[in-house]
C-alpha positions in Angstrom: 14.4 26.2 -14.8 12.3 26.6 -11.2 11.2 23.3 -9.8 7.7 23.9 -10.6 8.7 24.1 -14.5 10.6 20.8 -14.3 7.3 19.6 -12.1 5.2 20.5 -15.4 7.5 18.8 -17.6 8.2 15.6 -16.1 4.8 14.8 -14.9 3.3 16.1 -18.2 5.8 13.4 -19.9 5.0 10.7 -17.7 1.1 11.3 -18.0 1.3 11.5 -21.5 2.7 7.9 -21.5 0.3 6.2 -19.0 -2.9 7.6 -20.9 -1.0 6.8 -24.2 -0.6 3.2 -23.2 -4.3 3.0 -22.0 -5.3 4.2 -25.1 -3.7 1.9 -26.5 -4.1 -1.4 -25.3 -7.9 -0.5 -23.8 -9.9 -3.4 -23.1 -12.2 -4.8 -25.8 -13.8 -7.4 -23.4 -14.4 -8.7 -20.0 -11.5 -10.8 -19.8 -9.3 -8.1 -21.2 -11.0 -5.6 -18.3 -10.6 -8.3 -15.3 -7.5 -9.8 -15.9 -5.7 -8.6 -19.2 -6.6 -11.9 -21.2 -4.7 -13.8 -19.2 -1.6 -12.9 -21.5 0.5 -11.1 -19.8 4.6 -12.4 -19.5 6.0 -12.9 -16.7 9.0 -10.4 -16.0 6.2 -7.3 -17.2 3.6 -9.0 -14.8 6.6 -8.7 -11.8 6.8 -5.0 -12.8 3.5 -4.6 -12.8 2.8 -6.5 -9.6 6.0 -4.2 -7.9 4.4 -1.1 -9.4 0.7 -2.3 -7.9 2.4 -3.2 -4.7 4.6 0.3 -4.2 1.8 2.8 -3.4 2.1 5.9 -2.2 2.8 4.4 1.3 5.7 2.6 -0.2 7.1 5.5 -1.9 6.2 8.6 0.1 5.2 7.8 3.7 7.5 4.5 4.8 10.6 6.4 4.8 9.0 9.2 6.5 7.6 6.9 9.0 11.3 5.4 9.9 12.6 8.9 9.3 10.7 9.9 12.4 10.3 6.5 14.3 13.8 5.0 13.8 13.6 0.9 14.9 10.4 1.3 15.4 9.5 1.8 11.8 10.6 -1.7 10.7 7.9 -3.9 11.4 6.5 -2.0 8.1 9.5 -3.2 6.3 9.4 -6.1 7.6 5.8 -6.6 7.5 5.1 -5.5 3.7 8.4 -7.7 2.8 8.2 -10.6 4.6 3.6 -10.9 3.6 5.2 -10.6 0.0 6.7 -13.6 0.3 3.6 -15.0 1.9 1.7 -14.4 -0.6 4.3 -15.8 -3.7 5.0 -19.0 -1.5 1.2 -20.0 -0.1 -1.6 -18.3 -2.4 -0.7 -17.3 -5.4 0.1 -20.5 -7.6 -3.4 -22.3 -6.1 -5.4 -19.0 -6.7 -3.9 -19.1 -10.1 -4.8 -22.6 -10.9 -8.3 -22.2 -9.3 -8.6 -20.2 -12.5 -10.8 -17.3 -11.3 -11.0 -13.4 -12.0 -11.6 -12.2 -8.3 -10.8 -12.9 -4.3 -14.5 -12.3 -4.3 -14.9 -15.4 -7.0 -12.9 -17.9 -5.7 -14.7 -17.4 -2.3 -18.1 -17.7 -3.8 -17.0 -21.0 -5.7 -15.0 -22.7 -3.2 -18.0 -22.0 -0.6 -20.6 -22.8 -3.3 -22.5 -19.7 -1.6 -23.8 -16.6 -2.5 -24.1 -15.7 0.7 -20.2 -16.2 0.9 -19.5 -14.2 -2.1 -21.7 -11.1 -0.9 -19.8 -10.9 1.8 -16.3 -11.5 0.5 -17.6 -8.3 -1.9 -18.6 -6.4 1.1 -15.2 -7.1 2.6 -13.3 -6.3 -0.6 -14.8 -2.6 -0.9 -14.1 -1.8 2.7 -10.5 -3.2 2.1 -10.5 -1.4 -1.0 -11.6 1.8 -0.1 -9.8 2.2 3.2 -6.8 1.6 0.9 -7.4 4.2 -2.0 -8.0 6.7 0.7 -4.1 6.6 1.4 -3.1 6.7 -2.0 -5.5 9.7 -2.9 -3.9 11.4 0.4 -0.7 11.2 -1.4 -1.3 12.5 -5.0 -2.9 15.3 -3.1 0.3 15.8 -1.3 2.3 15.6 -4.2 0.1 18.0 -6.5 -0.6 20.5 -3.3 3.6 21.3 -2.9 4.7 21.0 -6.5 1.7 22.6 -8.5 0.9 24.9 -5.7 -2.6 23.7 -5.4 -4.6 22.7 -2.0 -4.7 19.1 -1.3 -8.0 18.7 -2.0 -7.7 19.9 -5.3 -4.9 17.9 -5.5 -6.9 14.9 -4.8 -9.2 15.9 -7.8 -6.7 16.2 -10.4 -5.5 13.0 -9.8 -9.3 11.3 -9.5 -9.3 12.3 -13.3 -6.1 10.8 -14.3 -6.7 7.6 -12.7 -11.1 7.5 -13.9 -9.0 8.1 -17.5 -7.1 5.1 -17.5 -8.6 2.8 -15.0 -12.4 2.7 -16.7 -10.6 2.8 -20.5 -8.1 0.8 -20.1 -9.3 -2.0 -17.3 -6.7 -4.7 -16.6 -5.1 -4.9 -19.6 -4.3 -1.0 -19.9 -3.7 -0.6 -15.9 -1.0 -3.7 -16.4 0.9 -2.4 -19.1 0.4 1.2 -17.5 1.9 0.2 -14.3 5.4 -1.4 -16.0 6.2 2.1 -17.0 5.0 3.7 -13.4 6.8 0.7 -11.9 10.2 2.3 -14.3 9.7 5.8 -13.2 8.8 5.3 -9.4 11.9 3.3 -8.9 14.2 5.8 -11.1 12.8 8.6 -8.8 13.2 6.8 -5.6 16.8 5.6 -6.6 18.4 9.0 -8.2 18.2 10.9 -4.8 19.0 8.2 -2.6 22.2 7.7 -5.0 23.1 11.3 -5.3 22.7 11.9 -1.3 24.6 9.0 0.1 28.1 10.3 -1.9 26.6 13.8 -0.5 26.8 12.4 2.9 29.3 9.6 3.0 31.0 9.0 -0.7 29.4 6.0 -1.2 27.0 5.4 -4.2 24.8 2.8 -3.0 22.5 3.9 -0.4 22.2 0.8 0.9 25.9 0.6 2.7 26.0 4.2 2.3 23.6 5.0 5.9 25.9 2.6 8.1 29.0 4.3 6.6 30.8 7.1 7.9 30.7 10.6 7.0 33.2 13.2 6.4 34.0 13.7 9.8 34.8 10.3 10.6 31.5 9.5 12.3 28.8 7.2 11.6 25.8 8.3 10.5 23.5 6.4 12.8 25.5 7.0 16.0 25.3 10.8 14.4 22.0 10.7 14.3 21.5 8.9 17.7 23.5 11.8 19.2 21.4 14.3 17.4 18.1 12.6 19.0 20.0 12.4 22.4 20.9 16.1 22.5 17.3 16.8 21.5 15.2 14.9 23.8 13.9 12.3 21.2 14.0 8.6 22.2 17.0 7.0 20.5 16.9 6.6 16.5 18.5 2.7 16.8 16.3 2.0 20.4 12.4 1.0 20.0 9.8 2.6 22.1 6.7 0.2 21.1 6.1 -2.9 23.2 7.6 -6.4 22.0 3.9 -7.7 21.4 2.7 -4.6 19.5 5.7 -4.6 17.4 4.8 -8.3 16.7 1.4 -8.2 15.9 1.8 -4.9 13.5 4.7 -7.3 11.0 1.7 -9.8 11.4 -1.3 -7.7 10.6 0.7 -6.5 7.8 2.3 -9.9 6.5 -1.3 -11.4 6.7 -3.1 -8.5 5.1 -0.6 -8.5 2.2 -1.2 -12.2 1.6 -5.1 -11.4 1.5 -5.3 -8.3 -0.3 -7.6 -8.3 -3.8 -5.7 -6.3 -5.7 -2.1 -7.7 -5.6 -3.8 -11.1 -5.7 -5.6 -10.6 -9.4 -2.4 -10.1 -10.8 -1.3 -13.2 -10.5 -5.0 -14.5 -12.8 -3.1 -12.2 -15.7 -0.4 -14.4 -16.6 -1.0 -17.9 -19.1 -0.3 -20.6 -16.3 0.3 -21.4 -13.0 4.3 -21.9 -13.4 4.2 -18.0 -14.9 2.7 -17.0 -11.7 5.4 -18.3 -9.8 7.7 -16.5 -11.9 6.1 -13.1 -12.0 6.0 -13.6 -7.9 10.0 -14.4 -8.0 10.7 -11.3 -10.5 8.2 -9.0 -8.0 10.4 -10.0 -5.3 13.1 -9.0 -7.0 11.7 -5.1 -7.9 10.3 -4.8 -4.8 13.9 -5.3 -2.6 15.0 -2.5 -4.8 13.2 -0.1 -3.2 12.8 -1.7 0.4 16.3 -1.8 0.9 16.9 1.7 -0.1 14.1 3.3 2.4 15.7 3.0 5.6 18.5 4.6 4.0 16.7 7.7 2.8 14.9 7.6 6.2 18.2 8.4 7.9 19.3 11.0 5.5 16.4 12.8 5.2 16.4 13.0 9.3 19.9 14.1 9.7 19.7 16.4 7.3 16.4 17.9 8.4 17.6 18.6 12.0 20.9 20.1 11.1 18.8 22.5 8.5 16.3 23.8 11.1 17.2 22.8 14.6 18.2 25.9 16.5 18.7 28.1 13.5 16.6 31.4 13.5 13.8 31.5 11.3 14.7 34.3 9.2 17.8 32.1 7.9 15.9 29.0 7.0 16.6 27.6 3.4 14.5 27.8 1.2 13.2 24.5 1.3 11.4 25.2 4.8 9.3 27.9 3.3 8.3 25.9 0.4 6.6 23.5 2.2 5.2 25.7 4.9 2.8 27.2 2.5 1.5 24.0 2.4 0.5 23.3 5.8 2.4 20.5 6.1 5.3 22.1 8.2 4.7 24.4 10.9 6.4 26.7 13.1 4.9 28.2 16.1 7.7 30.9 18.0 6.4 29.7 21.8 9.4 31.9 23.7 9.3 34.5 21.2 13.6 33.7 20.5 13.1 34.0 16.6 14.9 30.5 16.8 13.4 26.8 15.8 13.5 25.0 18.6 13.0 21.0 17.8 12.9 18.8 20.5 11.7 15.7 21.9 9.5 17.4 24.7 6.1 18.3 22.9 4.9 21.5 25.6 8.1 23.0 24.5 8.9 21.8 20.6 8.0 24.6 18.6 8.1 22.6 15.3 5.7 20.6 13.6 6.0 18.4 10.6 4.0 16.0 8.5 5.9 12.8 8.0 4.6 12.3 4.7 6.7 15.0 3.5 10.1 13.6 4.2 10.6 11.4 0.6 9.2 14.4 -1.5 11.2 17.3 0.9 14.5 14.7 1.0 16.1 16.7 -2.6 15.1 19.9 -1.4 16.7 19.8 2.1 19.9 18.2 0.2 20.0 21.3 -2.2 19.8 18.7 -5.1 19.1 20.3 -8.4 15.7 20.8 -9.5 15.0 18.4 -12.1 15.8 15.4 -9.3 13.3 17.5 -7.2 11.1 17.2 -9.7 11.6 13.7 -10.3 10.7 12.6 -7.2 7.0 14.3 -7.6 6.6 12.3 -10.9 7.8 9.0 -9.0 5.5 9.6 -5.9 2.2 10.0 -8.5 3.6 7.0 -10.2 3.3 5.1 -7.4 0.1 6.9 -5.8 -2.4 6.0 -9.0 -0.4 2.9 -9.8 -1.8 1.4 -6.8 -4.7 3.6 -6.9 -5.6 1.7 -10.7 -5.1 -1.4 -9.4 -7.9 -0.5 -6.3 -10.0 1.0 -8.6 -10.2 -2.8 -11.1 -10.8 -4.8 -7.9 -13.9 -2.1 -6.5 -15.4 -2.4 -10.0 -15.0 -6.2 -10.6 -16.2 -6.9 -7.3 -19.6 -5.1 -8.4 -19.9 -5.7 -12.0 -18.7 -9.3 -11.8 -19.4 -10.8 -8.8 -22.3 -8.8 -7.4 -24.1 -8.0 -11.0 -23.1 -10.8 -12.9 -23.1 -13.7 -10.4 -26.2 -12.9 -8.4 -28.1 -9.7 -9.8 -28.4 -11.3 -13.3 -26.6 -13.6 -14.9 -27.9 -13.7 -18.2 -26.7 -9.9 -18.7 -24.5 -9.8 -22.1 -20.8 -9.0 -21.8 -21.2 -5.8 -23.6 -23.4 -5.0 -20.7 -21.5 -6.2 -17.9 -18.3 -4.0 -19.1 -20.4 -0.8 -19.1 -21.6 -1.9 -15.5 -17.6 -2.2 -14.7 -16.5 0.8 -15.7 -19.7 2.5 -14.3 -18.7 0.8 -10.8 -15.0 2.8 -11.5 -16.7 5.9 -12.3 -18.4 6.0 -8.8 -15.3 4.1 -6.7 -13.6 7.4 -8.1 -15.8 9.5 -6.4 -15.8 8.0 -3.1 -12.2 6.7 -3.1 -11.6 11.0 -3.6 -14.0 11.9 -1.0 -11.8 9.5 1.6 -8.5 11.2 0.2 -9.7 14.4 1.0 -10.6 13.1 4.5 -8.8 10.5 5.2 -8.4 9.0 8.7 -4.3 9.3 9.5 -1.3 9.6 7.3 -0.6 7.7 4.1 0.6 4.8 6.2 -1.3 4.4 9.0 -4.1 5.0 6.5 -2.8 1.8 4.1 -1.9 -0.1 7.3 -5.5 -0.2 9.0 -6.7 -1.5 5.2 -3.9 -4.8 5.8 -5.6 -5.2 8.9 -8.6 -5.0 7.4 -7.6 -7.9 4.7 -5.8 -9.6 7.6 -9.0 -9.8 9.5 -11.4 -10.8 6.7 -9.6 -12.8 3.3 -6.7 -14.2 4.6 -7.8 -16.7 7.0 -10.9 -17.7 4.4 -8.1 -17.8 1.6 -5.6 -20.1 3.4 -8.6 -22.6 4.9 -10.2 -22.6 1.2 -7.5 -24.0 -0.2 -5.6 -26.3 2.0 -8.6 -27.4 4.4 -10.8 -29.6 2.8 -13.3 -30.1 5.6 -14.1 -26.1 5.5 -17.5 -25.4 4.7 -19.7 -22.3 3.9 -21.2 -21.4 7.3 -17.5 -21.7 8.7 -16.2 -19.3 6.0 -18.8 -16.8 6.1 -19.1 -16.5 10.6 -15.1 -16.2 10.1 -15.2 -13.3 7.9 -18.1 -11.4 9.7 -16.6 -11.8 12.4 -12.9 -10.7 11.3 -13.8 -8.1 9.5 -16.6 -6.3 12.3 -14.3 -6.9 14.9 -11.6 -5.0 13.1 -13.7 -2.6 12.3 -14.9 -1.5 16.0 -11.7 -1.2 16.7 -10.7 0.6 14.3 -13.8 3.0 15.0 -13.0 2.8 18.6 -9.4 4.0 18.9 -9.2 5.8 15.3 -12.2 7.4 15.0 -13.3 7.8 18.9 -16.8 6.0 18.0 -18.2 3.6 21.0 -16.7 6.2 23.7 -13.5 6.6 22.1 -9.9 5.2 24.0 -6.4 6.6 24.6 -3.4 4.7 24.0 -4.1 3.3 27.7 -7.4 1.7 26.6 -5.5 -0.4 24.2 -6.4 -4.4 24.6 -3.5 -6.1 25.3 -1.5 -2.9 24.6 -2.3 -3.3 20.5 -2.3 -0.8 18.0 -5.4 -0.6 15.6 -2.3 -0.9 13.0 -1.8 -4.5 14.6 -5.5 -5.7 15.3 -5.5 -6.9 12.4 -3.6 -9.9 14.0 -6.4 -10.4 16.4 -9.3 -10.1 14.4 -7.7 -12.8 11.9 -7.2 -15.2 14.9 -11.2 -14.4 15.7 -11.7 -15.7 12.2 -9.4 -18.4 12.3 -11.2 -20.0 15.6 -15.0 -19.0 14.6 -14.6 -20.5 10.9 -13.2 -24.1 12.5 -15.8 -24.2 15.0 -18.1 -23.6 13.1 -17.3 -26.1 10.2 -17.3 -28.7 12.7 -20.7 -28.4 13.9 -21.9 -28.0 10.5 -22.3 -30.4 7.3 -19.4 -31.4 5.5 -18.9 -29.1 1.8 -20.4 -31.1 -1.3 -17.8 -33.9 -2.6 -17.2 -31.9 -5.8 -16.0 -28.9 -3.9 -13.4 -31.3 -1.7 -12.3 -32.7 -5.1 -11.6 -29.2 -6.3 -9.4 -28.5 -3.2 -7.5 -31.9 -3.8 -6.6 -30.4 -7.4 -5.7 -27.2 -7.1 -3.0 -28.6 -4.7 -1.7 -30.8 -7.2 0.4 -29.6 -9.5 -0.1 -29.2 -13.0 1.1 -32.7 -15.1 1.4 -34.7 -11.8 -1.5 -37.3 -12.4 -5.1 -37.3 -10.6 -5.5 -36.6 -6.7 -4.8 -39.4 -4.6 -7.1 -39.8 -1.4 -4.7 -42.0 0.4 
């Protein structure tokens, strides 16, 4: 069978089973819709959590993004790693016992302001929505090379699938939905990687198989630092991004992850505060399965694409190549008229062009794996893609329905009511979320990187001061996060976007990326909320009580003031 047939097949199977589990554990109320009933065990909430966490940028683009940047790719594997553990250690047990269904909620109680909530739901969508837009890019991406579609309507067949289960099944369905896409994303990610390291050096794990050696002796990064060498490119092994940048990137992002909504409600699914400790541990766990095993397919998937292409003439390309150049996402343009692809480092004379994004889904192809693992792989990147997207979609529509609707607009409507309003809310996040996929502002990761930023800037530093500062009040809280998150944002419309008279790499402050402002715009926050709250009344005494508990834990007697 062609790979398109085996495409068909395995994401028809896969589908089936996500819309079949939504069917059938769809939400019957709003606690089932916000945060599954707060029933959920603790080894399927880690697989959910993993699946929630592993979006598209995860799956498809990370690996591409080392592929092509070598050492200086790992600030997102060490950024998206080390925030995980950030987030298990510092948030998620006293979020848990704070007891409430949204970021957006425990802001707007801990700052006993509505005020505070508005704008922690403001902050949430712009999070939210910057995030979707990446994993929208990558369903279209997947759908545009393996149904032979165009990306955009790409991005509209998966806006469907995702509408389908999201609004029917709410937390409860997207939870047990994401186990399974957690067990097919990893299987897909894993297969190749396993097949292609005994391909390349005879060993079956991935993870030792990149610093073996090859067949002829030589190891496969000094191979592929000669291979960059010969080429023109900077070393794979060397960095070319400044110490501080690299720095404040793995910050931005370990910050952001610790203050982003979606990841965070998983942990109000589970009964108590122990199992959220537990599902954080067994996330850990299913999340080092893939993280370890992406530098490894970044290497192969580089070596093996330059020793495919580079210098070979372009009527003798495999056939891989002009798969994906019907897609756009791989381009060739003759300059000296040789007939040969000529790929180096020097961009007035490189006459090839490619998309890192493609370098996870392309990896089988370029390895001549057979077509079913090709296929795979496609299934595996949409699991991942609308796992994440689900999980975006909840927060968008809980943040509206519960905390906008519900909490301010009317609180007398009738839970019957304030469901509809939820899955209304998830019905036009849809919309927009596909309107950013189809335009979205930078590849998958950069894309998901400027929404960590984004969270870095705006939650985390009203998160970490909420719960283990008891002297932070609401004026504090609310300055922070303006601040963080409009500050972020100009920069981000600045040097993404060319907004406010636009900037080169030169105009840089401090020589940061937008992909590590994040950093700054949380220390803005940081300072601004402290200030602030010193200048300005003390919170009520009930609120400082409620700090001293949720610090406490659970069985270990009353709060002591001394």
């Amino acid at each position: 069978m062609d790979i398109q047939m085996w495409t068909w097949i395995l994401v028809g199977l896969t589908f089936t089973l996500y819309i079949g589990i939504a069917i059938f554990s769809r939400a019957s109320s709003t606690g089932e819709f916000y945060v599954a009933g707060k029933g959920v065990h603790p080894i399927a909430n880690g697989l959910a959590t993993a699946a929630d966490w592993m979006s598209a940028a995860s799956f498809i683009s990370m690996a591409g993004l080392i592929s092509f940047s070598g050492y200086d790719g790992s600030v997102y594997l060490m950024g998206w790693t080390g925030g995980y553990v950030l987030l298990a250690l510092l948030l998620a047990p006293y979020l848990r016992k704070f007891g409430k269904f949204t970021v957006p909620d425990f802001i707007g109680d801990r700052y006993y302001s509505n005020v505070a909530r508005v704008v922690a739901v403001l902050c949430a969508l712009i999070v939210s929505f910057t995030y979707v837009a990446g994993q929208m890019r990558g369903v279209g991406l997947v759908f545009s090379r393996f149904l032979e579609v165009d990306i955009n309507t790409g991005v509209i067949i998966g806006m469907f699938i995702v509408l389908f289960y999201a609004v029917l099944g709410g937390m409860k369905g997207i939870t047990y939905t994401q186990v399974a896409q957690y067990c097919v994303l990893i299987f897909a990610f894993m297969v190749p990687a396993i097949f292609i390291s005994i391909q390349m050096t005879g060993n079956p794990i991935p993870q030792l198989g990149f610093g073996s050696s090859g067949g002829d002796g030589v190891y496969l990064l000094d191979k592929l630092d000669g291979l960059h060498r010969e080429l023109g490119f900077h070393e794979y092994t060397s960095g070319s991004k400044s110490t501080i940048d690299v720095f404040f990137i793995t910050a931005a992002l370990m910050v952001g992850t610790a203050g982003l909504p979606h990841v965070i409600v998983r942990f109000f699914t589970v009964k108590k505060v122990s199992d959220a400790r537990k599902s954080a541990g067994w996330a850990l766990l299913f999340i080092a399965i893939l993280y370890t095993t992406a530098p490894a397919i970044a290497v192969f998937a580089r070596t093996n694409m330059i020793e495919t292409v580079s210098n070979k003439k372009y009527d003798e390309v495999p056939e891989w190549f002009s798969n994906w150049e019907t897609t756009g996402l791989i381009e060739f343009n003759d300059k000296n008229n040789d007939g040969k692809i000529q790929y180096v480092g020097d961009a007035s004379v490189n006459e090839l062009t490619v998309d890192r994004d493609i370098m996870v889904l392309a990896n089988p192809e370029i390895a001549n794996l057979p077509n079913w693992v090709i296929a795979l792989v496609a299934a595996g990147a949409l699991a991942a893609a609308l796992s994440t997207a689900a999980g975006l979609l909840l927060v968008i529509s809980s943040s509206i329905s519960h905390d906008l609707i519900k909490k301010i607009i009317n609180p007398k409507i009738s839970e019957k009511g304030e469901l509809m309003a939820a899955r209304f809310s998830a019905v036009v996040a849809v919309i927009i979320a596909g309107w950013f996929g189809i335009n979205p502002p930078d590849f998958v990761a950069a894309t998901v990187a400027l929404a960590f930023g984004l969270a870095a800037a705006s939650f985390f530093p009203a998160i970490i001061l909420g719960i283990f500062h008891k002297r932070m009040n609401k004026e504090g809280a609310i300055a922070g996060m303006l601040v963080g998150i409009l500050l972020m944002l100009f920069y981000m419309m600045k040097f993404k976007f060319d907004w406010f008279g636009g900037g080169t790499k030169e105009d840089w402050w401090f020589g940061i990326s937008p992909e590590g402002f994040g950093t700054v715009a949380m220390l803005a926050n940081f300072i601004v909320s402290i200030v602030i709250s010193v200048f300005t009344p003390k919170p009520p005494k009930e609120v400082q009580d409620i700090v001293e508990n949720i610090r406490i834990p659970s069985g270990a007697g009353e709060a002591s003031n001394h």
